[in-house]
MILUM-388111 format. One line per 2 residues: number of its first residue (from 0); for each residue x, y, z of C-alpha. Coordinates in steps of 0.25 Angstrom, whole numbers. Example, Ala and Ser with C-alpha at 12.3 -4.5 7.8 and 13.67 -1.06 7.14 Angstrom:
% MILUM-388111
0 = 49,-18,31 ~ 55,-4,29
//
This chain:
% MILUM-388111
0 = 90,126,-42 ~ 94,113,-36
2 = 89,100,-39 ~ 83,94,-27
4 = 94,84,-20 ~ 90,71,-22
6 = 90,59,-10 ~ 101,50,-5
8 = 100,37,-13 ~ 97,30,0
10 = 86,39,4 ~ 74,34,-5
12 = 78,20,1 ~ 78,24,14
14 = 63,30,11 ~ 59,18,5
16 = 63,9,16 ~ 55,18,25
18 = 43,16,17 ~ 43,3,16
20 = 44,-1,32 ~ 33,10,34
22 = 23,4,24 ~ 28,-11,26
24 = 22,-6,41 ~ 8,-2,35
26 = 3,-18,36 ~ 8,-19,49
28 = 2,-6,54 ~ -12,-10,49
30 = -12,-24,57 ~ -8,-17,68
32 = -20,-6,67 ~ -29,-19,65
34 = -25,-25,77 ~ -30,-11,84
36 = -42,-14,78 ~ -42,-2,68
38 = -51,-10,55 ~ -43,-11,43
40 = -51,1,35 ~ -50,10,47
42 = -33,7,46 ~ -35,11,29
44 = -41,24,34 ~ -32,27,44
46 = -21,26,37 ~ -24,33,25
48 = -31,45,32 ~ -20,46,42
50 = -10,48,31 ~ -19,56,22
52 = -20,66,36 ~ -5,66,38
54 = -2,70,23 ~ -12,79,23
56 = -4,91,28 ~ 7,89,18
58 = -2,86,4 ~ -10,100,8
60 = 3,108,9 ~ 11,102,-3
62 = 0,97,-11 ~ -13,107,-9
64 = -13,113,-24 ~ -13,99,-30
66 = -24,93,-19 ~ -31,106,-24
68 = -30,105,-38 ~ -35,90,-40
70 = -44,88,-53 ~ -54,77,-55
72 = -45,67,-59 ~ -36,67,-47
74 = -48,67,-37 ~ -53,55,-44
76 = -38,48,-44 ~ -38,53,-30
78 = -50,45,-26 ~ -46,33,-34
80 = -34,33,-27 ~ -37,33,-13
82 = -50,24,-15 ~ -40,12,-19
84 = -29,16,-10 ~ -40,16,2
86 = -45,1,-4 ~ -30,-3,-5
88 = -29,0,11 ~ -43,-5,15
90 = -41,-18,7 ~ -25,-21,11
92 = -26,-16,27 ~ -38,-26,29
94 = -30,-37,21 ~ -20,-36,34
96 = -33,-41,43 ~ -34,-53,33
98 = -19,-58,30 ~ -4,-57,33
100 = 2,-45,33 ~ 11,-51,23
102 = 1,-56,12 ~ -7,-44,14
104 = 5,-33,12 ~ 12,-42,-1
106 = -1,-42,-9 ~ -4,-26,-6
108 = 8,-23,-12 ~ 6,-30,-24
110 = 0,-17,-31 ~ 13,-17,-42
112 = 7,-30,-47 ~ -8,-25,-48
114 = -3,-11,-55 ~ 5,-21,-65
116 = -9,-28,-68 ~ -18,-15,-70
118 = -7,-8,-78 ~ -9,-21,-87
120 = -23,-22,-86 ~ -28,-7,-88
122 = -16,-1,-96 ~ -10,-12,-103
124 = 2,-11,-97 ~ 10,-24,-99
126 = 18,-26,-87 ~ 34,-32,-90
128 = 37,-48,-90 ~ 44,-44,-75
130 = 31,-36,-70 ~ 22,-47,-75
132 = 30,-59,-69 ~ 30,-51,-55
134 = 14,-50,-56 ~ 14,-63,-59
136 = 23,-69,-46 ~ 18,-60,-38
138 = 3,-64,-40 ~ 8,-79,-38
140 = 14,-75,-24 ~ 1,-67,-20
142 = -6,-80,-25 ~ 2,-87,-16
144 = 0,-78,-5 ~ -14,-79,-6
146 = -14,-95,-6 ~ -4,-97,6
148 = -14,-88,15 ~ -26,-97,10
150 = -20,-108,15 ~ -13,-101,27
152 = -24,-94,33 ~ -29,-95,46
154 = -42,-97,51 ~ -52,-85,51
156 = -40,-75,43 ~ -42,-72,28
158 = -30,-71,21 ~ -35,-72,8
160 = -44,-60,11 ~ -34,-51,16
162 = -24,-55,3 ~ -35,-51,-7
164 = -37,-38,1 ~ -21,-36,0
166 = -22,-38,-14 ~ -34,-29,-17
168 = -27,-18,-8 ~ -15,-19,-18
170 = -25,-17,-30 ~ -32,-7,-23
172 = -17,0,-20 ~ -13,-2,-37
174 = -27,5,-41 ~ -22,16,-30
176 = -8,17,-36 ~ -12,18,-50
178 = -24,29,-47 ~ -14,35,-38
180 = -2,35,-48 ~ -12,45,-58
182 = -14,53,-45 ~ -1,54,-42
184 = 4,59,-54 ~ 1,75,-54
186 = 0,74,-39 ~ 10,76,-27
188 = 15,66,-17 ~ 7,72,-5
190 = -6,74,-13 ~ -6,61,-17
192 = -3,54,-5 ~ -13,62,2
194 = -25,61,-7 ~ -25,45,-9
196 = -23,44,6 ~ -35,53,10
198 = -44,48,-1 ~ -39,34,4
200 = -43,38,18 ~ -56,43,13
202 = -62,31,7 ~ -57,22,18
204 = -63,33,29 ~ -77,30,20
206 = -75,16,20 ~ -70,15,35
208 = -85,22,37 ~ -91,12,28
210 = -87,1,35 ~ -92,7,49
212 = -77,8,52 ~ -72,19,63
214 = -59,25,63 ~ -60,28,77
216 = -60,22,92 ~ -48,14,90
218 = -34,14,99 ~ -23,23,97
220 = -15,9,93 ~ -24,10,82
222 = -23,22,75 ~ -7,25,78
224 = -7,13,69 ~ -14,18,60
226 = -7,32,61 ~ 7,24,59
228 = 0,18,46 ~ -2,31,39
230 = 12,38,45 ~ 19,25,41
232 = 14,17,29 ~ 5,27,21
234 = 12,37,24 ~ 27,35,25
236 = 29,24,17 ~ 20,28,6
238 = 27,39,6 ~ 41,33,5
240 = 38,27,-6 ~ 34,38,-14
242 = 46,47,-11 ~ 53,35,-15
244 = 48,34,-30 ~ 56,48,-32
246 = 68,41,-28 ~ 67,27,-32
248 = 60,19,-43 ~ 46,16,-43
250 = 52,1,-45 ~ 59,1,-32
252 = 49,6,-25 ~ 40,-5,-29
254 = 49,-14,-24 ~ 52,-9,-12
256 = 38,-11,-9 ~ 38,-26,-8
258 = 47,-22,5 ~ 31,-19,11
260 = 26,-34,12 ~ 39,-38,17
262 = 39,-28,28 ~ 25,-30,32
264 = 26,-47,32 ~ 40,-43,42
266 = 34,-34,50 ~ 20,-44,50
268 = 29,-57,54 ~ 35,-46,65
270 = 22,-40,71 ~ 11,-51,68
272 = 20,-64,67 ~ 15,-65,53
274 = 24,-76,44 ~ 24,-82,29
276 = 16,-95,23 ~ 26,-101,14
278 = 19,-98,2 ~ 13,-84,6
280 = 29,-81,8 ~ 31,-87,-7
282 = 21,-78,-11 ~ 25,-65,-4
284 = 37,-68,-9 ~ 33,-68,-25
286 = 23,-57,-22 ~ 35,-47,-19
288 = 46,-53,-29 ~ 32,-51,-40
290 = 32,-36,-37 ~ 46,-35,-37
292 = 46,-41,-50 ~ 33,-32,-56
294 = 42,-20,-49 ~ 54,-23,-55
296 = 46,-26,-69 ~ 37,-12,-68
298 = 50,-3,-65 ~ 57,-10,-78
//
């Protein structure tokens, strides 16, 4: 038998270029479905059940026996893993209504740092001198993030409120990862992706009702906004990225993640004329060189 060929060395780079420009869009796209009026939980569930619909076709066809043949344990994961992945979207697409698109996407993606902490905290895991002096600058820059748009903040917005939603969107998105890494394990790709996203969906769909929230009578604007978040974002650059991990270094993946806020803030000073505060600069600046840093330290 032939072993399966593998990729051109340049090809998992390529794909993880892709991914990033397509989830660096995902900020972008949501101000933009804001702007057409669609309420920040309605753009959660419509971007999850949209890509939960879309995969549906390929998870039943190559992944029916497993879907089938979930025990206890994995339903219960299951549920665990959609319910934190569906607060990670509620809390950090609202965040966007409050603050820049540059404060809101740095402090989402500081998940590495908060996964450092619990493996501390619950497992005992010591993290190494270079992942502990990463934690450390980049809680100093979100620090300063936090004081430079408390004292840049104009009248009637709430920064501070939507920086704390951003931050509990990235605790919310490190409980998701380390339920979800447990449900990953015995699982395929398609399964997986497809079960968080449509439990995901659920409990937004259910809070959406809640909330006396309908996902109808909006403009066409609207929900081909929100169709491009689930094809673009959720979908292909989620996806890119875990292609990529068969290829590349979890490491490298990690970094090439710090592109996301990066990307947003360019396309946010493109699209909504959004520019730096001296200091929130300085701290974005040590947020991302901090989880660099924890990166470098956690693949060592």
């Amino acid at each position: 038998m032939h072993e399966p060929s593998l990729p051109p060395r340049w090809l998992p780079f390529l794909v993880l270029g892709i991914g990033l420009l397509a989830i660096s869009f995902g900020a972008i796209l949501a101000r933009f479905a804001q702007g057409y009026g669609l309420p920040s939980l309605a753009i959660a569930a419509l971007r999850l059940g949209l890509a939960a619909l879309i995969i549906t076709p390929v998870a039943l066809w190559r992944s029916r026996c497993t879907l089938l043949a979930m025990n206890r344990r994995q339903v219960l994961l299951t549920l665990g893993a959609g319910f934190f992945l569906a607060l990670h979207f509620a809390t950090w697409i609202s965040s966007l209504e409050y603050t820049s698109v540059a404060s809101s996407t740095a402090l989402v993606t500081t998940n590495l740092l908060w996964i450092g902490i619990a493996s501390f905290l619950l497992f005992g895991e010591k993290p190494g001198l270079q992942m502990a002096f990463g934690i450390a600058i980049s809680l100093t820059g979100s620090l300063l993030i936090f004081w430079s748009d408390s004292r840049n903040s104009l009248p009637g917005s709430h920064p501070l409120l939507g920086n704390a939603l951003a931050l509990v969107g990235s605790w919310c998105f490190s409980a998701y990862l380390l339920i979800g890494r447990r449900l990953r394990a015995d699982m395929p790709l398609p399964a997986y992706i497809w079960l968080a996203y449509g439990t995901a969906a659920l409990f937004l769909l259910a809070a959406c009702r809640g909330a006396g929230i309908s996902l109808e009578g909006y403009s066409t604007p609207a929900y081909l906004v929100a169709l491009g978040m689930a094809l673009g974002p959720q979908l292909l650059g989620h996806t890119a990225y875990n292609w990529s991990l068969k290829h590349v270094s979890p490491t490298f993946v990690a970094v090439v993640t710090l592109g996301e806020p990066m990307g947003s803030a360019a396309m946010a000073w493109l699209f909504f004329a959004e520019s730096f505060a001296l200091l929130q600069g300085i701290g974005f600046v040590l947020l991302l060189t901090g989880i660099y840093l924890a990166a470098r330290g956690e693949g060592r």
